[in-house]
C-alpha positions in Angstrom: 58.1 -19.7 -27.4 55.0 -19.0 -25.9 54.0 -15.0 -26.2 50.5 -15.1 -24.4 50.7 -13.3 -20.9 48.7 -13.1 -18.0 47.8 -9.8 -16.8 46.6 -10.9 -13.5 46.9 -8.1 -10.5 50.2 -8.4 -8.5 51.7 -5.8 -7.3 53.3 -7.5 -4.3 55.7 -9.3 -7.2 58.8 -7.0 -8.4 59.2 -9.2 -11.0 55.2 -8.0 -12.2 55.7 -4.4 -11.1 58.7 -4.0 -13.5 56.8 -5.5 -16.2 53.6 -3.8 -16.0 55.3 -0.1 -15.2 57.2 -0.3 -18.4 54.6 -1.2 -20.3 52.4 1.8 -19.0 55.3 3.9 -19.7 56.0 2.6 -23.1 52.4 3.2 -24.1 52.1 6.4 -23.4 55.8 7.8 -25.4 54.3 5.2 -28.4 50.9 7.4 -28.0 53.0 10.8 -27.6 55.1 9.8 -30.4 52.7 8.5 -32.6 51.6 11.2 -35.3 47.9 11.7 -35.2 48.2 11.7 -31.4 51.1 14.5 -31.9 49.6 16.5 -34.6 45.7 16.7 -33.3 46.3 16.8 -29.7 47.7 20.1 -28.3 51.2 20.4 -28.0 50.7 20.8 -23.6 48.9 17.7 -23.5 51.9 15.6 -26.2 54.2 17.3 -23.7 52.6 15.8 -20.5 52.1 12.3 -21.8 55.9 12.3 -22.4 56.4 13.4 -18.7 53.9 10.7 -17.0 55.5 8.4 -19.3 58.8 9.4 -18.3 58.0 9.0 -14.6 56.2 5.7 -15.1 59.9 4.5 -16.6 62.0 6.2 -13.4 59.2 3.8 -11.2 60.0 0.2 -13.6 63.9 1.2 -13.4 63.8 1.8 -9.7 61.5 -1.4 -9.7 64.5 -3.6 -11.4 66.8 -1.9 -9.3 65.3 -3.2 -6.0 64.8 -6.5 -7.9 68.6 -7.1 -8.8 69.8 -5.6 -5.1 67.2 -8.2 -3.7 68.0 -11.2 -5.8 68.6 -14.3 -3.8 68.1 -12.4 -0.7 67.9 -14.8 2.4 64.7 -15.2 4.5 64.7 -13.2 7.4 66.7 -10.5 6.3 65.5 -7.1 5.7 64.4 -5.6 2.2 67.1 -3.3 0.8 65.7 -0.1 -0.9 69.7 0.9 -1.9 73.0 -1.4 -2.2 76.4 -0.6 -4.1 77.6 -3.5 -5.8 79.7 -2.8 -8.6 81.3 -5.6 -9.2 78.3 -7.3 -10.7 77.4 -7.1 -14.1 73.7 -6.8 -13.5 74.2 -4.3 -10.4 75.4 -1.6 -13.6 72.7 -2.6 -15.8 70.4 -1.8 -13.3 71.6 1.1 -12.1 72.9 2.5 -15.5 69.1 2.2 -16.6 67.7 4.3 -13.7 70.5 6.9 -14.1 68.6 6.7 -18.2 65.3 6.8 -16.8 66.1 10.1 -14.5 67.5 12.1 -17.6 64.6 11.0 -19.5 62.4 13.4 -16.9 64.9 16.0 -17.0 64.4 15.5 -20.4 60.5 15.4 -21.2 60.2 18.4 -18.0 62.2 20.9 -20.0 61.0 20.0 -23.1 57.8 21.3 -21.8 59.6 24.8 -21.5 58.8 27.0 -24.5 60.5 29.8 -23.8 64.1 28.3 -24.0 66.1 29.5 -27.0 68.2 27.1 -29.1 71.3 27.0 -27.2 69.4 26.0 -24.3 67.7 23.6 -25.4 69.8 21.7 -27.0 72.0 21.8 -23.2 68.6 21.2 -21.0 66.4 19.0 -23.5 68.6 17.4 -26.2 71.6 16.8 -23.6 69.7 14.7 -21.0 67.7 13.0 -24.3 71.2 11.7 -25.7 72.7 10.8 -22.3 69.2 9.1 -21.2 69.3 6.9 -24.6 72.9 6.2 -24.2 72.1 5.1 -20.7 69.5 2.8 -21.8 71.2 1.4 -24.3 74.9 0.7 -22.3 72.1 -1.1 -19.9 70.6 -3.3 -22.5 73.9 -4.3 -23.7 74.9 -5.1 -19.9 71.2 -7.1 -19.6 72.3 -9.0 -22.8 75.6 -9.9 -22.3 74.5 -12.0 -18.9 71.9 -13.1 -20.6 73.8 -14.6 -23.0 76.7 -15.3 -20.6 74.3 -17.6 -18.7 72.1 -19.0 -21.3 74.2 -21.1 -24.3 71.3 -23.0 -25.8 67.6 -22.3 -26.6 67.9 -18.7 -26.4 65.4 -18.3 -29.4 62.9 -20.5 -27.4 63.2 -18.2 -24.0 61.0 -15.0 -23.6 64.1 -13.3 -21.4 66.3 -13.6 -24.5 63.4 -11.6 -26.5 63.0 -9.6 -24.2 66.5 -8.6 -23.6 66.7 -8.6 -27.8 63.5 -6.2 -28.1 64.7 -3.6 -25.3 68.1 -3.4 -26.8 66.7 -2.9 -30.5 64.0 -0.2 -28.8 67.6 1.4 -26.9 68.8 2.0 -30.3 65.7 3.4 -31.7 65.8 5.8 -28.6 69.1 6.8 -29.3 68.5 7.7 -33.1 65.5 9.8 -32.2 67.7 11.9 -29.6 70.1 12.6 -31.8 67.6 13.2 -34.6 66.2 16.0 -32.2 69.1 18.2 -32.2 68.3 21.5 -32.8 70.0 23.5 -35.5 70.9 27.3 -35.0 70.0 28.4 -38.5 65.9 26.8 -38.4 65.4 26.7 -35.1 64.4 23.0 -36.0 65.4 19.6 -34.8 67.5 17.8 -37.8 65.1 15.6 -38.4 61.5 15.8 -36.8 60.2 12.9 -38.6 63.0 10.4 -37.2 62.4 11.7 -34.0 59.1 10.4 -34.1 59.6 7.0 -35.9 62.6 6.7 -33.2 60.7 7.3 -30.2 57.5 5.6 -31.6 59.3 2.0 -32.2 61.3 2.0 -29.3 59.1 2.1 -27.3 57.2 -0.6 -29.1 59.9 -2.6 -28.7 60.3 -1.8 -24.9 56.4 -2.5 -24.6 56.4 -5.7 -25.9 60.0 -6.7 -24.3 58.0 -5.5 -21.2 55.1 -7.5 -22.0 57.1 -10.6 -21.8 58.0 -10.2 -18.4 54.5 -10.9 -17.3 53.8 -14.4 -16.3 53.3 -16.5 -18.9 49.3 -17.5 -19.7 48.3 -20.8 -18.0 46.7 -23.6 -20.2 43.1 -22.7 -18.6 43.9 -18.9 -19.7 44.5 -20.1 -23.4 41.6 -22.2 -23.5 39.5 -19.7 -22.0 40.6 -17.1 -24.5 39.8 -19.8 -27.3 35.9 -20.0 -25.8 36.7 -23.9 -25.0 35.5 -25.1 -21.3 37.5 -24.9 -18.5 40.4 -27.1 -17.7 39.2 -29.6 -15.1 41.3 -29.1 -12.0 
C-alpha cells in the first residue's frame, strides 16, 4: 500500500477538505495532549489549542457530512448543505460523528471554565467528553462495517481500510482518556491524569495519520522528486 500523500492545495475537493481539516485538528489535541507542550505552556493556552482543535474537527465532520449527503449526486442538481437519510449506513456514520465532534466543543469550551466545582464538571466537561468519544467511536464502527461490507479482498492493500482501521483504534483511545478524566469527589482529580493524556495523545495520532491517508495519493513524479531523481518526462 502506498502511504506517500500529496499535499497539493484543493479546497474546492470535499474529499481533500475532510482530509486536511482533520489532520489540522488532530495536530493540535496531539500538541495539547502531548506533555512538554501541557506542562510548559500555560494552562489558557493547552485549553485553547483543545478548543481550535475541537472546532477544526466540527468543520472535517460537517465536511464528511456534506460529502456522504452529496455522493453520487446527479449533474445539474443543486448542492445539499442538509439531508435525512437514515436508512443508510453511512448517512449515521456521518452524522453520528458530527453529533461527536459538537460535544467535543462543549467539551474543550467548558473545560476552559475554572471556576466549576466537581459536580459540575464532571456534568459540563466529563459528560459531553464521554458522549463525544462514544459518538466517534459508534461512527468508526458504522465507517468500518461498510467498508468491510463492500470490500472482501485486499483490504490490507487499500488506504481506506487503514484509514477506517486507524480512526477506529484512535476512537477507542478517545474514549479511554474521557473516561480516565472523571473527576473524583474526594481529590478533586481526574482518575487518572496520565491516561488522559496518553489517550488523547494517540488518538489523535491515529486520527492524523487515518486523515493523512485521505489525501491523494503522491504521483510517480512526486516520489521521484522527493528522492532528488529528475523529473518524469511527460
Amino acid at each position: 500500500m502506498q502511504w506517500r500523500r500529496q499535499f497539493t492545495w484543493r479546497p474546492h475537493e470535499l474529499e481533500w477538505r475532510v482530509a486536511m481539516l482533520f489532520i489540522v485538528g488532530s495536530l493540535l489535541f496531539a500538541v495539547g495532549a502531548f506533555p512538554p507542550y501541557s506542562q510548559l505552556v500555560d494552562g489558557r493556552a493547552v485549553g485553547l489549542t483543545f478548543v481550535v482543535g475541537g472546532l477544526f474537527f466540527t468543520a472535517g465532520g460537517y465536511s464528511a457530512f456534506l460529502e456522504v449527503i452529496n455522493d453520487n449526486r446527479e449533474a445539474g442538481t443543486p448542492f445539499r448543505f442538509w439531508a435525512w437519510s437514515p436508512r443508510t449506513k453511512l448517512w449515521w456514520a456521518a452524522f453520528i460523528q458530527l453529533i461527536g465532534t459538537l460535544l467535543f466543543n462543549v467539551n474543550t469550551i467548558d473545560a476552559m471554565i475554572a471556576t466549576f466545582n466537581v459536580e459540575q464538571t464532571n456534568r459540563l466537561v466529563w459528560g459531553p467528553d464521554v458522549f463525544g468519544s462514544t459518538a466517534f467511536l459508534v461512527a468508526s464502527h458504522l465507517f468500518w462495517a461498510n467498508l468491510r461490507g463492500a470490500r472482501r479482498r485486499g483490504e490490507i492493500d487499500d488506504a481506506d481500510w487503514w484509514a477506517a482501521l486507524l480512526n477506529y483504534l484512535g476512537s477507542m483511545f478517545f474514549l479511554v482518556s474521557a473516561i480516565a478524566s472523571f473527576t473524583l469527589e474526594t481529590t478533586g482529580e481526574a482518575v487518572n491524569i496520565a491516561l488522559v493524556n496518553s489517550g488523547t495523545f494517540l488518538g489523535a495520532v491515529c486520527f492524523l495519520v487515518g486523515s493523512y491517508l485521505g489525501l491523494p495519493p503522491a504521483t510517480p513524479d512526486d516520489r521521484r522528486g522527493a528522492a532528488g531523481g529528475p523529473p518524469h518526462p511527460d
